[in-house]
Each structure stands twice: as C-alpha cells, then as structure tokens.
C-alpha positions, 0 to 999 in steps of 0.5 A: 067398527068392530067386526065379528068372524062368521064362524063366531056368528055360526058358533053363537048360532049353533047354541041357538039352534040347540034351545027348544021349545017346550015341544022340542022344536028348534028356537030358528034355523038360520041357512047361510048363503054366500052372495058372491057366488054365482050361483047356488050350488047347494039347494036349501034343504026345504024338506028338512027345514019343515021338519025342523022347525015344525011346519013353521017357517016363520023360524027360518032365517036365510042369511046372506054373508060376505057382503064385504067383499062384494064389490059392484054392490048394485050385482050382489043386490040383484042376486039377492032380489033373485034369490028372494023371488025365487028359490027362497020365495016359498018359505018367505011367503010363508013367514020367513026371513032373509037377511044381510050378515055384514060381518059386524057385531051388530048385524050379529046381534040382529040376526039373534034377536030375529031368532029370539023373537021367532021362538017367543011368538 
C-alpha cells in the first residue's frame, strides 16, 4: 500500500485552505492531533477557527494522525472516543468532523474530498 508523508498531506492542505468562497471564507480548516500523545498539549484555537470559517463548524475537520505507530490500538481508540466527547464535543455537535490520517493515499484523498464537500453545501 502506497503511503503519503504527513507533510505532503499538510502541504496539499494548506492549498485547500487558501480556496475561498465567494464571501472570502476558507473552503475547511483541518486541525491536526497526534493520537499518541498523552495528552493535549496545545488546545484547538476554538476562537480563531469560528472566525475562520465564519461561524460555520461544519468546515472544521479534526484529523488524528500517526495511527501507524500507535500500538496497543484499543488505548489509542480511547483517546480518540475522549477527545471526541470532550474538548472537540462542542464543534462536533455543531457539525463538524473528526477523522483518522492513517498515512495512506487514500485517507489523504478522504480528508480532501470532506473538505471539497464541506465548501460546496
């Protein structure tokens, strides 16, 4: 299975990020968490991603990564339900996404097409 660099997948994001809408709004914002940390160290900028994407937090997408080294996978899953229900509970109830970057081209492609698919609705 061919795999993709997550600076790649940044990169091909951050071209994302630069299309706008028509009212100069960002297409998807993605806010990147590595899962094997033991905790999150840098909270999501809640503020600036409203600002960003215009009250609208059906364009955040929080994407976990580095699923590949995650071993004891049932631990890894865990801190994702607890991110889930947690810090990233308010933007998600609100609309918007969580998912997995499992360093495939495929996942890759995912996460762009829920981007494309957020700013076309």
């Amino acid at each position: 299975m061919r795999t993709v660099s997550l600076q790649s997948l940044k990169s091909r994001i951050s071209m994302l990020i630069a299309i706008t809408s028509k009212q100069n709004q960002v297409a998807g914002v993605l806010y990147f968490h590595n899962i094997t940390d033991t905790r999150l160290t840098v909270r999501p900028p809640f503020q600036y991603l409203k600002k960003l994407c215009g009250n609208n937090p059906k364009k955040v997408f929080f994407v976990t990564t580095h699923w590949d080294r995650a071993r004891e996978l049932r631990k890894w899953d865990c801190k994702e339900t607890e991110l889930r229900n947690g810090q990233w509970k308010p933007f998600l109830d609100s609309g918007a996404q969580a998912t997995r970057f499992d360093k495939t081209t495929i996942t890759a492609r995912q996460i762009v097409q829920m981007v494309l698919s957020s700013s076309s609705a």
